[in-house]
TIVEX-579742 format. One record per residue: residue in one letter; x, y, z of N, C-alpha, C in turn; residue number from 0. Coordinates in steps of 0.02 Angstrom, whole numbers, padded with zeros to 5 digits, always signed. Layout:
// residues N
@resn->A, n_xx->X, n_yy->Y, n_zz->Z, ca_xx->X, ca_yy->Y, ca_zz->Z, c_xx->X, c_yy->Y, c_zz->Z, resi->NUM
...
***
This chain:
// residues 79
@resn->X, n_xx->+05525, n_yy->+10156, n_zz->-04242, ca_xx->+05590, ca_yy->+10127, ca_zz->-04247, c_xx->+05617, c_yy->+10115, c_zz->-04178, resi->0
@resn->X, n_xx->+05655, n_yy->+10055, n_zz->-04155, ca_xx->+05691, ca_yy->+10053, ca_zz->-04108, c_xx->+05748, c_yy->+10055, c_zz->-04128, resi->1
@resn->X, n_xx->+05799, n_yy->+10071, n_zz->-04049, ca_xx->+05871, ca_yy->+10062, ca_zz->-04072, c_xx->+05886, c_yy->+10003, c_zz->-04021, resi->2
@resn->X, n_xx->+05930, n_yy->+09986, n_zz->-04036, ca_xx->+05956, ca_yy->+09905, ca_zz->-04000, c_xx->+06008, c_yy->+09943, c_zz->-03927, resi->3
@resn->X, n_xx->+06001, n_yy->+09903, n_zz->-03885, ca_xx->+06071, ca_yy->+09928, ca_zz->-03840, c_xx->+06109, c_yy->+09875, c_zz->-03828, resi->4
@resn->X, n_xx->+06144, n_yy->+09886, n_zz->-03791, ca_xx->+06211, ca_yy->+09831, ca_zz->-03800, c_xx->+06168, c_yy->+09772, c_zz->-03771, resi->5
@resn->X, n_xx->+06117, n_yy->+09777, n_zz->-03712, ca_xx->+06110, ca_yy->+09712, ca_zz->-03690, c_xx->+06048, c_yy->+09672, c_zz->-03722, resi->6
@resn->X, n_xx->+06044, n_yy->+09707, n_zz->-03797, ca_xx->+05994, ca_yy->+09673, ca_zz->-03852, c_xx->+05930, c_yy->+09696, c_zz->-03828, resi->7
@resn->X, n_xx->+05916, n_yy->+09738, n_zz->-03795, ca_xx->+05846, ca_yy->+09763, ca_zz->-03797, c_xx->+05841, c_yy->+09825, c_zz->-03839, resi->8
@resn->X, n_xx->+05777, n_yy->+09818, n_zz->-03867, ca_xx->+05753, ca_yy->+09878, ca_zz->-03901, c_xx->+05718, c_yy->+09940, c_zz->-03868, resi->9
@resn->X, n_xx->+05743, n_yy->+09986, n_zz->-03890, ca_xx->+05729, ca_yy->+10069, ca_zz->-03868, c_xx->+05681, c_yy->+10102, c_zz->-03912, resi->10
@resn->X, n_xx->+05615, n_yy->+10117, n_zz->-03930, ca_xx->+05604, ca_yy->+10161, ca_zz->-03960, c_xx->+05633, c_yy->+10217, c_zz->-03988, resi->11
@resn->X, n_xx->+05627, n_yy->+10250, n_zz->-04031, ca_xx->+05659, ca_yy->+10324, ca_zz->-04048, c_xx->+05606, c_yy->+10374, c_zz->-04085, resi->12
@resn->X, n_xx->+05569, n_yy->+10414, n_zz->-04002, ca_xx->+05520, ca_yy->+10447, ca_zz->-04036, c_xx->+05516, c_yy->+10530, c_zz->-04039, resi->13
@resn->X, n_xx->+05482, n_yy->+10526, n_zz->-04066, ca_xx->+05496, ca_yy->+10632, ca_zz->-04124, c_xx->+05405, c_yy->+10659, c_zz->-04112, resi->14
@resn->X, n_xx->+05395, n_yy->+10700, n_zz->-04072, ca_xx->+05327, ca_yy->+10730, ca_zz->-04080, c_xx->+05335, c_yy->+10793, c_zz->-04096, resi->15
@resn->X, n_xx->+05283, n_yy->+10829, n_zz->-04152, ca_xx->+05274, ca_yy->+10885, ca_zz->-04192, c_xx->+05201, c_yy->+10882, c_zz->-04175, resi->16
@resn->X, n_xx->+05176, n_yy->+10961, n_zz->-04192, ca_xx->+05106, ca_yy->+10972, ca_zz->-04225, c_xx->+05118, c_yy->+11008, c_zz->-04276, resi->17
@resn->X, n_xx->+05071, n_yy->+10999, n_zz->-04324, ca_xx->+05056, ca_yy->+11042, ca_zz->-04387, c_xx->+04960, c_yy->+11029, c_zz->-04406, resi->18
@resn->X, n_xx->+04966, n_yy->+11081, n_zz->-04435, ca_xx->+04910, ca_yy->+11113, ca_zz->-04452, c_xx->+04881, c_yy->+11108, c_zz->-04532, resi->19
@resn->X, n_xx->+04846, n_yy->+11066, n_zz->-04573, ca_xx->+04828, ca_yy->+11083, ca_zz->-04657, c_xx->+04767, c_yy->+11080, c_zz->-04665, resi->20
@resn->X, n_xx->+04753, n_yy->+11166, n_zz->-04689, ca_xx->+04678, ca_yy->+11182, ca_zz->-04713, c_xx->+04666, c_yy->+11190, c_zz->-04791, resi->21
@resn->X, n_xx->+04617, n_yy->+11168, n_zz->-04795, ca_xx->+04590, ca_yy->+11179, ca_zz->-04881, c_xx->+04588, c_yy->+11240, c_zz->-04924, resi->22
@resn->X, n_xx->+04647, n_yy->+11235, n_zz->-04959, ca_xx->+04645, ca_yy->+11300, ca_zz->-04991, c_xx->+04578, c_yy->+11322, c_zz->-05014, resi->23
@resn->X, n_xx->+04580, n_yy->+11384, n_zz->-05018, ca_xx->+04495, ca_yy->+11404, ca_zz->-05056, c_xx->+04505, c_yy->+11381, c_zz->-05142, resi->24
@resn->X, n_xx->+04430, n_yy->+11364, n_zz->-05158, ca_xx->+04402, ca_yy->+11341, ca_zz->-05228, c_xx->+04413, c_yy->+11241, c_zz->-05215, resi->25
@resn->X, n_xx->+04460, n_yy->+11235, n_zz->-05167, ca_xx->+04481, ca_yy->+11125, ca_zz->-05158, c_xx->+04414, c_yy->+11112, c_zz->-05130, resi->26
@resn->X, n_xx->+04386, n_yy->+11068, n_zz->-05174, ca_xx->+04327, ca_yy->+11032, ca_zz->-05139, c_xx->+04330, c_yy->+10986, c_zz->-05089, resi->27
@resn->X, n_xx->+04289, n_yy->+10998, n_zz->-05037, ca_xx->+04306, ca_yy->+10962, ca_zz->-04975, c_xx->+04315, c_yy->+10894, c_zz->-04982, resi->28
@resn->X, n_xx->+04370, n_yy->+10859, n_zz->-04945, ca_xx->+04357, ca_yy->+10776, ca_zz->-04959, c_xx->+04431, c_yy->+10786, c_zz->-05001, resi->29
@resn->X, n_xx->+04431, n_yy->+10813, n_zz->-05013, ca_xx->+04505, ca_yy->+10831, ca_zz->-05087, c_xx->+04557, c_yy->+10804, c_zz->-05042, resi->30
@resn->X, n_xx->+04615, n_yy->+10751, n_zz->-05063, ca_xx->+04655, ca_yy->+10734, ca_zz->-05037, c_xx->+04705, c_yy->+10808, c_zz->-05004, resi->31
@resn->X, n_xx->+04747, n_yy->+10801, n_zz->-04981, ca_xx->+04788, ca_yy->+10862, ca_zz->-04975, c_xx->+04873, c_yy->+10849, c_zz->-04963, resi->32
@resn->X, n_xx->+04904, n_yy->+10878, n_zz->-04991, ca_xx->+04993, ca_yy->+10849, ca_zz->-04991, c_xx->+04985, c_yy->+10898, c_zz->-04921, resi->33
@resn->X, n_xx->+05051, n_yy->+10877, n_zz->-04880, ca_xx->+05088, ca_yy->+10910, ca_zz->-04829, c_xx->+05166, c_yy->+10881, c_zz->-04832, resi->34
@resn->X, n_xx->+05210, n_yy->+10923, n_zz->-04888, ca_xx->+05292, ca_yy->+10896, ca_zz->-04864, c_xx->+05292, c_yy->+10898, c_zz->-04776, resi->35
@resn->X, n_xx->+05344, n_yy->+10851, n_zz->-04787, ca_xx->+05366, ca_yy->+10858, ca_zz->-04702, c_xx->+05444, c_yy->+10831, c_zz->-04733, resi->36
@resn->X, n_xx->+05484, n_yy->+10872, n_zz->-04686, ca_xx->+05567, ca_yy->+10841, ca_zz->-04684, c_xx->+05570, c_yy->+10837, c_zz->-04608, resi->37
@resn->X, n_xx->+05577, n_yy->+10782, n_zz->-04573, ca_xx->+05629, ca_yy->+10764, ca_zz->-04502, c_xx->+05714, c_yy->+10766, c_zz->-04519, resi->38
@resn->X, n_xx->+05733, n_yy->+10817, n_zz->-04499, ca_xx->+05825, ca_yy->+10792, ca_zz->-04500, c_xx->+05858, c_yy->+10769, c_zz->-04416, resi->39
@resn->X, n_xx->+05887, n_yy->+10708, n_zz->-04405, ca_xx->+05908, ca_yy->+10695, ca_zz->-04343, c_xx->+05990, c_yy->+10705, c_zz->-04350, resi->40
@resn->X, n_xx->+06019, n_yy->+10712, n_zz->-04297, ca_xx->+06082, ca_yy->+10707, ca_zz->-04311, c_xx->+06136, c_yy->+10653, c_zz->-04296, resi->41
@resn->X, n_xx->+06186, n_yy->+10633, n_zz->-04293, ca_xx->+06205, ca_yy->+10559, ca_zz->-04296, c_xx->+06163, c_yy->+10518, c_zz->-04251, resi->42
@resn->X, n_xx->+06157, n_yy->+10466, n_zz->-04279, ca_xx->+06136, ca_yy->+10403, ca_zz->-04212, c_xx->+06148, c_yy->+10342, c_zz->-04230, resi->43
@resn->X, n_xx->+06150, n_yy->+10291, n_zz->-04152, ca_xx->+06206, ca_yy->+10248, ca_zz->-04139, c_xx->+06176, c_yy->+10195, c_zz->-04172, resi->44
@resn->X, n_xx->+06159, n_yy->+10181, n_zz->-04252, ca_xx->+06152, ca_yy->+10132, ca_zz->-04263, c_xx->+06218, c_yy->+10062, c_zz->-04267, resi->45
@resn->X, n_xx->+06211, n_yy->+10014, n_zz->-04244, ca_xx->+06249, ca_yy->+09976, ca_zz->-04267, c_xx->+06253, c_yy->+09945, c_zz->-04301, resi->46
@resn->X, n_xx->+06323, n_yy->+09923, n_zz->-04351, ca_xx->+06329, ca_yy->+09877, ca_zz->-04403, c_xx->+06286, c_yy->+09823, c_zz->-04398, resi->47
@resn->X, n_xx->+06276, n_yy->+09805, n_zz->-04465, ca_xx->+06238, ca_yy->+09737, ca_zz->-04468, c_xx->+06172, c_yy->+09721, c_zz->-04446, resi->48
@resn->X, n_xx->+06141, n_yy->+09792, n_zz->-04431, ca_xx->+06073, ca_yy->+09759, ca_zz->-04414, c_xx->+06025, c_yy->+09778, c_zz->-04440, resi->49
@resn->X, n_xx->+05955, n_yy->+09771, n_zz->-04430, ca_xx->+05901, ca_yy->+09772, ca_zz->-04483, c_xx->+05845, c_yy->+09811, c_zz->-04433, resi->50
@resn->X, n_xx->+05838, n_yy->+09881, n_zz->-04470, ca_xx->+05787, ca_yy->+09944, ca_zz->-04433, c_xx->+05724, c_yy->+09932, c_zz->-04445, resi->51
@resn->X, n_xx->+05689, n_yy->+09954, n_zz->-04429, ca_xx->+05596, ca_yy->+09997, ca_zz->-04473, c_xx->+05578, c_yy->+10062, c_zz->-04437, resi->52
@resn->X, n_xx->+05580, n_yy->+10127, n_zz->-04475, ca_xx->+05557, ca_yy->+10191, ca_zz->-04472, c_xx->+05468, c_yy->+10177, c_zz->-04462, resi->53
@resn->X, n_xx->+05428, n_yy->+10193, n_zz->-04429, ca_xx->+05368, ca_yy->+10174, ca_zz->-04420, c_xx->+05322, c_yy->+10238, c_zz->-04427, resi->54
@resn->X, n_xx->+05274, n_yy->+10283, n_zz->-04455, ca_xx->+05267, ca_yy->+10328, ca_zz->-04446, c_xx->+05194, c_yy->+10333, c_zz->-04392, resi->55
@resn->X, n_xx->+05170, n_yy->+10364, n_zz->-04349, ca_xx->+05131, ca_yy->+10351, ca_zz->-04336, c_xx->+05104, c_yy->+10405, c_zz->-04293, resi->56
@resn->X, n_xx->+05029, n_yy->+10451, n_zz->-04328, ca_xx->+05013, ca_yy->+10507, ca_zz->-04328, c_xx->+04948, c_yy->+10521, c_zz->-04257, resi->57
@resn->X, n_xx->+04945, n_yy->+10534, n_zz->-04224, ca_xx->+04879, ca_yy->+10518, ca_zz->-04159, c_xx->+04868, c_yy->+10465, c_zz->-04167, resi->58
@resn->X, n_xx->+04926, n_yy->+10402, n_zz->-04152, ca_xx->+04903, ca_yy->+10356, ca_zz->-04150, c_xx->+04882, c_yy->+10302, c_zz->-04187, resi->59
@resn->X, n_xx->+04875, n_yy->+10316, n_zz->-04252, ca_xx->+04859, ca_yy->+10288, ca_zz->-04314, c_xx->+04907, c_yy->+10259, c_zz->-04358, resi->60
@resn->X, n_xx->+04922, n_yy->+10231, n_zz->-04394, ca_xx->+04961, ca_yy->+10195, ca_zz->-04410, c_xx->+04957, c_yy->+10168, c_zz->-04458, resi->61
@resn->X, n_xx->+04965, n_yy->+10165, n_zz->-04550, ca_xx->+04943, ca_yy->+10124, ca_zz->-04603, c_xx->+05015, c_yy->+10091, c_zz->-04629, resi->62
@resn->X, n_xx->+04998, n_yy->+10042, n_zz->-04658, ca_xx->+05061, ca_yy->+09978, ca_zz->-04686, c_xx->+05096, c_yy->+10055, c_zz->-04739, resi->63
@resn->X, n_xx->+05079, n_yy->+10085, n_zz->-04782, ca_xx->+05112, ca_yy->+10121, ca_zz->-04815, c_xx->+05177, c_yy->+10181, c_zz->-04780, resi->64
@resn->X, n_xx->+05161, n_yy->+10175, n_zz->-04724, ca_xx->+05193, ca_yy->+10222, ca_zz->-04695, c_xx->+05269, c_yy->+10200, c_zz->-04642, resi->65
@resn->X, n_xx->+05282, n_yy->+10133, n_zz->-04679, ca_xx->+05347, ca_yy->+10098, ca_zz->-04656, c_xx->+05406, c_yy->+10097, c_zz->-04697, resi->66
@resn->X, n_xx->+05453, n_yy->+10094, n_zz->-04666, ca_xx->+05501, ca_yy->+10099, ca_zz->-04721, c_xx->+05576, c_yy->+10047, c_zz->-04678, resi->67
@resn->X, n_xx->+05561, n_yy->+09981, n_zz->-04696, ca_xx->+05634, ca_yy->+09961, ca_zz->-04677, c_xx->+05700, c_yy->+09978, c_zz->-04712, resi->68
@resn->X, n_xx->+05770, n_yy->+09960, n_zz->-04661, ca_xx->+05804, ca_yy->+09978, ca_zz->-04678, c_xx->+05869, c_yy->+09940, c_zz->-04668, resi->69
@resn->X, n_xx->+05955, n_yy->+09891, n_zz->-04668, ca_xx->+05977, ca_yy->+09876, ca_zz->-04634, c_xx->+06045, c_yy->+09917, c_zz->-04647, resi->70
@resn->X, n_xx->+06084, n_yy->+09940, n_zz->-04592, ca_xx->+06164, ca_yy->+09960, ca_zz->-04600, c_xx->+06225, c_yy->+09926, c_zz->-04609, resi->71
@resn->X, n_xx->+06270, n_yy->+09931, n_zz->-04647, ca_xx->+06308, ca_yy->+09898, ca_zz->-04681, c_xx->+06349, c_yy->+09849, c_zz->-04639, resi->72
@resn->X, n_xx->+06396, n_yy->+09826, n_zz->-04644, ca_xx->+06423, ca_yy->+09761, ca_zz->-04628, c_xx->+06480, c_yy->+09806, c_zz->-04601, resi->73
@resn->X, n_xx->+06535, n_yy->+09776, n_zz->-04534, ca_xx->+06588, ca_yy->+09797, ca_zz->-04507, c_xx->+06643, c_yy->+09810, c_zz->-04564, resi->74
@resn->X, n_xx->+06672, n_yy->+09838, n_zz->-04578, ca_xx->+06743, ca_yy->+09842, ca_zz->-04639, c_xx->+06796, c_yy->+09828, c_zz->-04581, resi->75
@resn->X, n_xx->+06826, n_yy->+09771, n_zz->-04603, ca_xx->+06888, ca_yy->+09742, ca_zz->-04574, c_xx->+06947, c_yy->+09778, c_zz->-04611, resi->76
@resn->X, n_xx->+06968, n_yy->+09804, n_zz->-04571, ca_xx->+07053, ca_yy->+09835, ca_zz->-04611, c_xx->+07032, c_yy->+09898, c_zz->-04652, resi->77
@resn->X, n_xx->+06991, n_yy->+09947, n_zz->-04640, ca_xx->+06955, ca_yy->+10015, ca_zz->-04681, c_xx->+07000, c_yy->+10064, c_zz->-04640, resi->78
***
């Protein structure tokens, strides 16, 4: 994801973690495997009216399923 700055260029906005998932005993190898993950950020400066993409992207790797656009609402005149 980028964030925009005032003079219309885009900023990245990036988050690095490690984690670790081993095969429980009796899962046959190859066995897909879940890992929840929650990221919580705290406010950020999106601005009205424009149009995001969250990108996920793990060592590097990167699949179409792992995008998620998004856009923020419109200015409220008189709110």
């Amino acid at each position: 994801m980028s964030l925009s700055a005032r003079d219309g260029e885009s900023r990245p906005l990036e988050m690095g973690a490690g984690f670790e998932v081993g095969r429980p005993p009796g899962l046959m190898p190859g066995s897909p495997l879940d890992f929840p993950l929650v990221i919580q950020f705290g406010p950020l400066p999106f601005p009205p009216g424009q149009r995001y993409e969250w990108i996920l992207e793990i060592d590097g790797h990167c699949d179409p399923h792992w995008r998620l656009a998004f856009s923020t609402g419109p200015v409220e005149v008189g709110a």
